[in-house]
N, C-alpha and C positions, 0 to 999 in steps of 0.2 A: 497514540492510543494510551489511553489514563489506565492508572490501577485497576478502576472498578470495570473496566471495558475488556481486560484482560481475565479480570477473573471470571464475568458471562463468560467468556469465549469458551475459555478451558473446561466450565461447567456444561457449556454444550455441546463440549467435542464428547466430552463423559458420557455425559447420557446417549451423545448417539451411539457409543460405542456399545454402551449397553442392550441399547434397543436392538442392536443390529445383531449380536450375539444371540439376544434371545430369539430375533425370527430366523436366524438362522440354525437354532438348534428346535425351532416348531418344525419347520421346513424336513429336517431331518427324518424328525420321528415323523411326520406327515410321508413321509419318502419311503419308508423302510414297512415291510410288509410280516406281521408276528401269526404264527399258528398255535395256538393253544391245543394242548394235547393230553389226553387222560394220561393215567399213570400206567392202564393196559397198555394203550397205544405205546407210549413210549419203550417198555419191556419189550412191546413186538419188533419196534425198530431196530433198537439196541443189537438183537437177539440176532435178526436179518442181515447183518451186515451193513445196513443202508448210510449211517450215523458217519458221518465226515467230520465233525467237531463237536464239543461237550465242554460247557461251562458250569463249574455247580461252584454256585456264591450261596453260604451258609445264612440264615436268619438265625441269629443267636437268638434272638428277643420272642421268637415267635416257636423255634425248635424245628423250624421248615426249611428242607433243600429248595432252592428256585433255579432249576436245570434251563441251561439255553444250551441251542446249537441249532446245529444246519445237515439240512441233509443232502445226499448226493443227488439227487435228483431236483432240489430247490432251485429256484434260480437266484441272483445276485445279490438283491438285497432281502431275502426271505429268510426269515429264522423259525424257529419253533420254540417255544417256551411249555412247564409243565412243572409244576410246584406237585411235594410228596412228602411226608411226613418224615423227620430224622431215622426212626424206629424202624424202619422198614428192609434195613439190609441192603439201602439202594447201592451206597458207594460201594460195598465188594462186588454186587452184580455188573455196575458201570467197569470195574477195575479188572474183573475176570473180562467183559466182553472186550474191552480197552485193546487186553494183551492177545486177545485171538483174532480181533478185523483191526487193531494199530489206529483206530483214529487218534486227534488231539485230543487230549485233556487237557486242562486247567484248571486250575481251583482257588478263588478270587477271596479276597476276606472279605468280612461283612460291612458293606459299606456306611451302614446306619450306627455304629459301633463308634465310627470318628465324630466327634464335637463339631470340627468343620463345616462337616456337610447335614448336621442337624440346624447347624445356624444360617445356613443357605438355604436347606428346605424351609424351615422355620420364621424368618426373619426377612431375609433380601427379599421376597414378593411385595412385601409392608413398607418397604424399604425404598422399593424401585416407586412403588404409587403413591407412598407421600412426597418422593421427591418432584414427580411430574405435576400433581395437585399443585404443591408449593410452587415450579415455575408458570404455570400457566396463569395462577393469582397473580403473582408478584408481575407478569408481562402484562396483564390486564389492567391490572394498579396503574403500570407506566404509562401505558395507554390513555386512560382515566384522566391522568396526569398532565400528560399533552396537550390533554382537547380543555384543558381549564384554566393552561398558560396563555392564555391570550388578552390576559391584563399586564402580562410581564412586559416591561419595556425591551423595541426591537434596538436599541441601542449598542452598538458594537465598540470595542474600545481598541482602537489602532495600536496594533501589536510590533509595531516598528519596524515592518516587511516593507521595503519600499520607501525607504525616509524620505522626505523632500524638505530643503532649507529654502532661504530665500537664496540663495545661487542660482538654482534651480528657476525662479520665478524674475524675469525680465518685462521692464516696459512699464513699472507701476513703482518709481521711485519713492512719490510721496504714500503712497497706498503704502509701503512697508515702513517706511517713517509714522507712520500714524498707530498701525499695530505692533511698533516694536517697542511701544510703551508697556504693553499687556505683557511680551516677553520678560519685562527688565522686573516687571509686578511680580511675575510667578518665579524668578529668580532671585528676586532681592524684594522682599516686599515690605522690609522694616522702613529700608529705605522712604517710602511714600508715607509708611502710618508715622513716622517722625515728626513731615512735614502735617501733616493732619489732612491727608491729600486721599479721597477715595478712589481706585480706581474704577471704571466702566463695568457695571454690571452684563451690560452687552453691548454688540458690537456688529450694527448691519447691514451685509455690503450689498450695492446693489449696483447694476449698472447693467447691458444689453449682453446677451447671451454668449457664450465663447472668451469674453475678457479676461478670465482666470479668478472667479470669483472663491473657487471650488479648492485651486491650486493656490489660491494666497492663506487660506484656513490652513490646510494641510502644511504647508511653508511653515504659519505660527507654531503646528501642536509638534514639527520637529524642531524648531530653533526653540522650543521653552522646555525641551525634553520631560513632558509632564503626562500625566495618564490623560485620553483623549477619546471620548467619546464622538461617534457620527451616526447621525441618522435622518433620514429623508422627512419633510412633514404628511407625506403621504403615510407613512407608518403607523401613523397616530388613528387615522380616521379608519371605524370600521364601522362594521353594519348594525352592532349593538352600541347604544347608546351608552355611554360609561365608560366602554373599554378607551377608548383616548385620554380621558382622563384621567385612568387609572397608570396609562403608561407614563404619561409623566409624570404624575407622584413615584413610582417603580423608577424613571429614569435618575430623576433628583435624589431618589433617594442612597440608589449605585455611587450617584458623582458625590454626595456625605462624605461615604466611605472611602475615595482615595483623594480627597482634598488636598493642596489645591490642582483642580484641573479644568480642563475644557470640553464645552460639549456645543458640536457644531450640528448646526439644523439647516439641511440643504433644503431648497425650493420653498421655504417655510409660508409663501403666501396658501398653500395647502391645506393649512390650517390656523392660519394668520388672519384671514379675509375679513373685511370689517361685517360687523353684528347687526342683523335685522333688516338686510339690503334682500333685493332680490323681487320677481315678480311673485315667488313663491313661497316667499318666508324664509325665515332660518333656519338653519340644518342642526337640529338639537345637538347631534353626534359631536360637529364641529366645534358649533359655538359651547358645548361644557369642555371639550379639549383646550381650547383658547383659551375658558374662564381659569381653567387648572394651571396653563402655565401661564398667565398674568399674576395669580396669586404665588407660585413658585419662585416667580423670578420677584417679585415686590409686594409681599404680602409681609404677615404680622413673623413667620419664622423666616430666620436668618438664614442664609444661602452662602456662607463665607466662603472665597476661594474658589466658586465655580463663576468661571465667566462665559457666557452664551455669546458664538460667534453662526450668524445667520448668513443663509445668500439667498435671493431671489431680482429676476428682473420683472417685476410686477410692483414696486413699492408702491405703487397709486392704489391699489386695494387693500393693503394692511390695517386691521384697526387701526384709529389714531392711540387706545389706549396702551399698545403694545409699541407706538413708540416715542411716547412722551419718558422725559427725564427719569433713571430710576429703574428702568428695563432696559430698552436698548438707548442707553444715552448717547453715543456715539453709531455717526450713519458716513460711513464709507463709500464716497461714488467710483465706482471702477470704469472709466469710461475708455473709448476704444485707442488704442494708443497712436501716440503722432509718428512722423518720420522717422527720430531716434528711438523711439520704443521699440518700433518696428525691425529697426536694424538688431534690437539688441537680442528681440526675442529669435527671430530668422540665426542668428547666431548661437543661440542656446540650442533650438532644435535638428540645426546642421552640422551638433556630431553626431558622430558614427556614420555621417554620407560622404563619399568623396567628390567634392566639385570641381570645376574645375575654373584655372585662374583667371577666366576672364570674367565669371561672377563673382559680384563684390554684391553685400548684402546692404549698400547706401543704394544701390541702382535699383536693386529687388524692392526696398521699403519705397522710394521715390514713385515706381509702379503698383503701389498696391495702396491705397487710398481708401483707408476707409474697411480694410481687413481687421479683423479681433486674430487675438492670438490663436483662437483655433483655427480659423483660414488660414493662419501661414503656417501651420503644424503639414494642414492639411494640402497646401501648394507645394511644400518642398516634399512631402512622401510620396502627391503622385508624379512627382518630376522625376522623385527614384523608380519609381514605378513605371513610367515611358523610359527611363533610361536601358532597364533591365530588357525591357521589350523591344526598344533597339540592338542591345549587345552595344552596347555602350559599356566603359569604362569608366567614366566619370560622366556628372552633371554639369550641362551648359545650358546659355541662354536659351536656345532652341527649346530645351525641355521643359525650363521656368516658364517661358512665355506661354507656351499648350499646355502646360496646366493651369495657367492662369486662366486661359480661354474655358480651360474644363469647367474649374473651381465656378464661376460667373455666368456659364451659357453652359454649361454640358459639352458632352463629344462633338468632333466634328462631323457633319452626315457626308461625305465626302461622297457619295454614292446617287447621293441627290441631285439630279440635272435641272439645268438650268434650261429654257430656249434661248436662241444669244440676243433677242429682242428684255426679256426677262431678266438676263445677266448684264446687259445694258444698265436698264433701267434701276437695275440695285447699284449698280458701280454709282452711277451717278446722283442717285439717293445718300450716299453715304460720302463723298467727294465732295456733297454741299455743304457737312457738317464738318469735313476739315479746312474748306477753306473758310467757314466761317470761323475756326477754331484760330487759324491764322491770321484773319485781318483785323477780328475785334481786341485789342488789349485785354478784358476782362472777360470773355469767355471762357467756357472749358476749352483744353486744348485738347486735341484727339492725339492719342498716346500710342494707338495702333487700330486701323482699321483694316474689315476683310468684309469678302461674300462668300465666304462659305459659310452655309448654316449650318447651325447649329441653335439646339434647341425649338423653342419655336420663331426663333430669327432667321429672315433669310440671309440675311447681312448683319452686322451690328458694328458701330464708332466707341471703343472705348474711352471717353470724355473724362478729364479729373480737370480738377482746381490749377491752377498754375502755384499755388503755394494753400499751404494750409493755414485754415482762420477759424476762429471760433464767431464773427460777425460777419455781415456782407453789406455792401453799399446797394444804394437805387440801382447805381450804375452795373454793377456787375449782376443783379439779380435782372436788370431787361437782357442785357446781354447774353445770360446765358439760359432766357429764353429765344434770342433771337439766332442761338444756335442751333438750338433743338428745332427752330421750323425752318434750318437751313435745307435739310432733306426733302421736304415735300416742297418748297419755292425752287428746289433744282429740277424736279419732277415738272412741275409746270414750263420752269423755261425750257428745256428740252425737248420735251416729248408732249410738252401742250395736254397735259392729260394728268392726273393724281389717281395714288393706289390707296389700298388700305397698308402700307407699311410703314407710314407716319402716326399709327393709334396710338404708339406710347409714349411718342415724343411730342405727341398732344395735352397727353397725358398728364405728363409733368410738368410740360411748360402752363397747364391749365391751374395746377394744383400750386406752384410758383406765384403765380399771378394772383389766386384768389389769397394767399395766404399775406401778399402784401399789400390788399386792398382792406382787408377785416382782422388780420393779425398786426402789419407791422405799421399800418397808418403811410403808406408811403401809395397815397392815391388822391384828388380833388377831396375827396370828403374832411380827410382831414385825418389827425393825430390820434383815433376813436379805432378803441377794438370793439368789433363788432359780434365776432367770434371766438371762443376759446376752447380748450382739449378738457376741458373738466368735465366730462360726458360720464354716464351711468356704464362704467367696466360691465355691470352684470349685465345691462340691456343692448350688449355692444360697441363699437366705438363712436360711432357715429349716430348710432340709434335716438339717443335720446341727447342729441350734441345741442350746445344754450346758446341759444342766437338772440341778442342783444339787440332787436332792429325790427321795425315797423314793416308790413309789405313794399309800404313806398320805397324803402331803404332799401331793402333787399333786391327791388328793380334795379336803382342807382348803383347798388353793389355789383349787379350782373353786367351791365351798363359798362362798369370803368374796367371788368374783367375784360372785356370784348375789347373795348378801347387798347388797351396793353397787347394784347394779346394782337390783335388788328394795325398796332403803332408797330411793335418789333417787326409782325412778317411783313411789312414795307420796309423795315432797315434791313432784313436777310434780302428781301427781291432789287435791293439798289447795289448791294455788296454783292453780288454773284452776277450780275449784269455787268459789273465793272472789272470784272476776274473771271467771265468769260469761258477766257484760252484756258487758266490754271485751273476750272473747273474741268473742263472735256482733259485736261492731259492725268489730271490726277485719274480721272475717271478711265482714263485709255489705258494707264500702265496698271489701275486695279482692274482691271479686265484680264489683262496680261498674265500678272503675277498673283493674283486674287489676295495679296496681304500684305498691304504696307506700315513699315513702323514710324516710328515718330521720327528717328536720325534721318528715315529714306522721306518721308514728307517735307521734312525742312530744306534739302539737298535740291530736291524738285520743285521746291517752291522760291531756292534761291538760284540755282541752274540750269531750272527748265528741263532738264531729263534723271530719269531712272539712277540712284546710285551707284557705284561701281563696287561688287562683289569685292568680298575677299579673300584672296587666295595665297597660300602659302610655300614657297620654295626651298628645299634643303640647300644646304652647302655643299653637301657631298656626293652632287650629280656633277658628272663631268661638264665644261667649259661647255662645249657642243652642247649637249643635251640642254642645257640651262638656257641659252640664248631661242633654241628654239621654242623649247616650253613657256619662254618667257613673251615671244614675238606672238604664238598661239592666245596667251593669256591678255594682251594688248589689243588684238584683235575682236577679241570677244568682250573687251573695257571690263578688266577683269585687275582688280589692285595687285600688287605682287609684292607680296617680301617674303624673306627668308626666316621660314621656320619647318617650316612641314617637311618629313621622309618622302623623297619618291615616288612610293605603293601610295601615301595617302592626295600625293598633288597628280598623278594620273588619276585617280578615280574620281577627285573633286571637277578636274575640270572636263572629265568624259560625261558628266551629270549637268556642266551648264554649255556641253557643245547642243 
């Protein structure tokens, strides 16, 4: 709380204290019950004996006694009062009857006589009402005030609660290489105006959502320890036309003032969007936002010292004017990280969890293909999260693995039955897709399959790359369609019948297929795109998508789709005809155990049965006990070494009798 915030306070506790004072002294006299009484009457009282108490306060000013008391017969709060002129003899009468009925006297000075309480009759009334006048304006003013700040920029300047360095931000080596230019500027910057070198007026990262687009800004404005503005481009836009671009004159004008420093504009496509698209026209609001800060960041006055750091996953809609040379000169792709990014980041956000040693974060990143850094934030808190929920003490693969399945499919329904005609028919849907994953070289490999559903899957094969590429061959793209129609070519040999639980692995093997007939030219037609992604953002993505190609073509095009598509599911229905046995056993032991991993697929597909569990034995069970737990454990093809306490190798193997 600031100065000014304390002094309202204190001025409100005042006044109320006042206010409170005065109803409680209306209250009073509102409470108290007065008899005005002649000056006979009162003689007759007096005279009666009746008089219990007698106040007589003198008026100097006026030459008049003003008599209060109470009589015996009044009740509680009842007085009498009874004014009489000085002249009349009163006080010996009062003072003779005093001493023969003993009531109280007292005799009070005149209160009108003290200066005090003339300047409280006089003055505090005046006093109290210009002071509530005064706050009631002055609250109304603030008020006033508020509703007219909404040209002020909503820009906040990072108060250094929360620092993040680049330590903090893993898996984007060259991304911080790139921006640690801008650091070395806002530290050293004679350095560059030496060389005659300007640095990057701005700076726009862009790449798919979750990458760290957000946490790499935040990273620069704590390693250049400089004043740091953030603000969303939703901020900008409002219902009156102007106010957006009033805020950024207001914004630019803040960042003047503590130069040099940075000001990051999160989601900026918000009000970035290119000028005069749309079925509906332009959005005035927007497009004079946009015009505002085009000419802020590269117009005729100089901007020295602020440099503008953007993030959005949308760059396909940006004016082009907002990012040609001079604004945002430099364009930063944050794209999803590889295997070691993966590790590195998994390792950033696994402290403070306790794992345990048999997760290694090369196994974790090898599984997770194609996660952003927020995915793995978000795989390893609910694995702490299933942990806690078991009473677990540490995180192991069990935990990673189900939430991996969370993260990708949602909860397990474990509650949802199957018929065992229907739990059949999934095992072996999804047994077609491992053994294709194993006999093709360039297929995806199935990394762990189950049937239990989840989500809207009744089963699901989780499928990745056998290594990671930024290209793909002819070869590995038929292939890894002719794995996805290994599922429904099992369904036919089997059970002579097909489901709808092949939709989506249609799906993609369809959108595969069309993309290398009219994208990648790997079709009869030839070397010719037919198709491209340069479609109307605002009418959709696909809506208004530019097809390069005559009807006839477009036949021809549908034509080689079918063909590919029609080629592969004959090389799935020849490879699962010849593999048979290994389809029906993989198929029998996922019936079984409803979820195999990748170690237990390869085991079974190189030994023809089920892996053998593992199980753990102390040293410090007697001889006897050992050999028998050990003969039980053999019996049930159950591995045995030596590690586990007693309590825990009785309970593991009473769960796989």
């Amino acid at each position: 709380m600031n100065k000014k915030q304390k002094q309202k306070t204190i001025a409100s506790y005042v006044l109320f204290a006042l206010v409170a004072i005065s109803v409680y002294s209306i209250m009073s006299i509102l409470d108290t019950r007065v008899n005005t009484l002649t000056y006979d009457e009162f003689l007759k009282v007096s005279s009666e004996g009746t008089v219990e108490k007698i106040t007589i306060v003198p008026r100097g000013s006026s030459r008049i006694y003003e008599i209060k008391g109470r009589l015996k017969d009044y009740k509680e709060n009842e007085t009498f009062i009874v004014k009489v002129p000085a002249s009349e003899g009163v006080i010996e009468r009062i003072l003779l009857n005093q001493e023969e009925f003993g009531y109280e006297l007292k005799v009070n000075s005149d209160p009108e006589s003290g200066s005090l309480f003339i300047f409280l009759i006089n003055v505090l009334p005046f006093v109290i009402l210009i002071g509530l006048t005064f706050f009631f304006i002055t609250r109304q003013m603030g008020s006033a005030n508020k509703s007219l700040d909404f040209g002020k920029s909503r820009a906040k300047m990072n108060d250094g609660m929360g620092k993040v360095t680049f330590d903090n931000v893993a898996g984007l080596t060259e991304e911080k290489e790139e921006l640690s230019e801008l650091i070395d500027f806002l530290k050293n910057p004679k350095k560059f105006q030496k060389m005659g070198a300007r640095i990057p007026k701005g700076v726009l990262l862009f790449g798919p959502p979750g990458t760290g687009k957000t946490l790499l800004a935040r990273a620069v404005a704590g390693e250049a320890n400089v004043p740091f503005y953030f603000i969303s481009g939703s901020d900008f836009v409002e219902l009156f036309v102007g106010v957006g671009a009033s805020r950024v004159r207001d914004m630019f004008k803040q960042a003047k003032a503590t130069a040099p420093c940075l000001i990051f504009i999160d989601e900026i496509d918000a009000v970035g969007r290119q000028r005069g698209t749309g079925l509906g026209g332009g959005h005035d609001e927007r497009e004079q936002t946009l015009n505002q800060l085009l000419t802020e960041m590269d117009g005729f006055s100089n901007n020295e010292g602020i440099i503008i750091i953007a993030a959005t996953n949308r760059p396909d809609v940006l004016d082009p004017a907002l990012l040609r040379p001079g604004r945002f000169d430099r364009q930063v792709t944050v794209n999803l990280p590889d295997a070691k990014g993966r590790e590195e980041i998994l390792a950033v956000h696994a402290k403070g969890k306790t794992l345990s040693k048999e997760v290694t974060f090369e196994n974790v990143a090898q599984r997770t293909v194609g996660f952003s850094g927020a995915d793995l934030e978000n795989l390893l808190n609910e694995a702490a999260l299933l942990t806690v929920r078991r009473n677990k003490e540490k995180i192991t693969m069990s935990e990673i693995d189900e939430a991996q399945d969370r993260v990708l499919m949602g909860p397990a329904k474990r509650t949802k039955k199957y018929s065992e005609y229907e739990k059949s028919l999934v095992a072996h849907h999804e047994a077609g897709h491992v053994v294709m994953g194993l006999k093709l070289s360039d297929a995806n490999v199935v990394q762990k399959v189950t049937i239990i559903p989840r989500g809207y899957a009744g089963g699901y094969a989780m499928m990745m790359p056998k290594e990671e590429k930024y290209t793909a061959t002819k070869k590995e793209l038929l292939e890894r369609i002719a794995g996805l129609l290994g599922g429904r070519v099992a369904e036919e040999l089997i059970f002579s019948e097909v489901t709808t639980g092949a939709q989506n692995d249609f799906e993609q093997a369809t959108k595969i297929a069309r993309a290398m007939v009219t994208e990648y030219g790997m079709s009869s037609l030839g070397p010719v795109q037919f198709e491209h992604s340069d479609s109307s953002v605002f009418l959709g993505r696909d809506y208004n998508k530019v097809k390069n190609f005559s009807t006839e073509v477009a036949n021809q095009i549908d034509e080689e789709v079918r063909k590919i598509i029609n080629s592969q599911y004959e090389v799935a229905t020849k490879i699962l005809k010849e593999n048979i046995d290994l389809l029906k056993k993989i198929a029998e032991l996922l019936i079984k155990h409803e979820t195999l991993t990748k170690e237990q697929i390869e085991y079974i597909h190189q030994k023809g049965e089920m892996m053998p569990e593992e199980v753990v034995v102390s040293e410090d069970l007697n001889e006897m006990t050992k050999k028998d737990l050990i003969k039980l454990a053999k019996e049930k093809k159950i591995k045995v070494t030596v590690k586990m306490t007693k309590e825990q190798l009785i309970k593991e193997l009473e769960s796989n009798v």
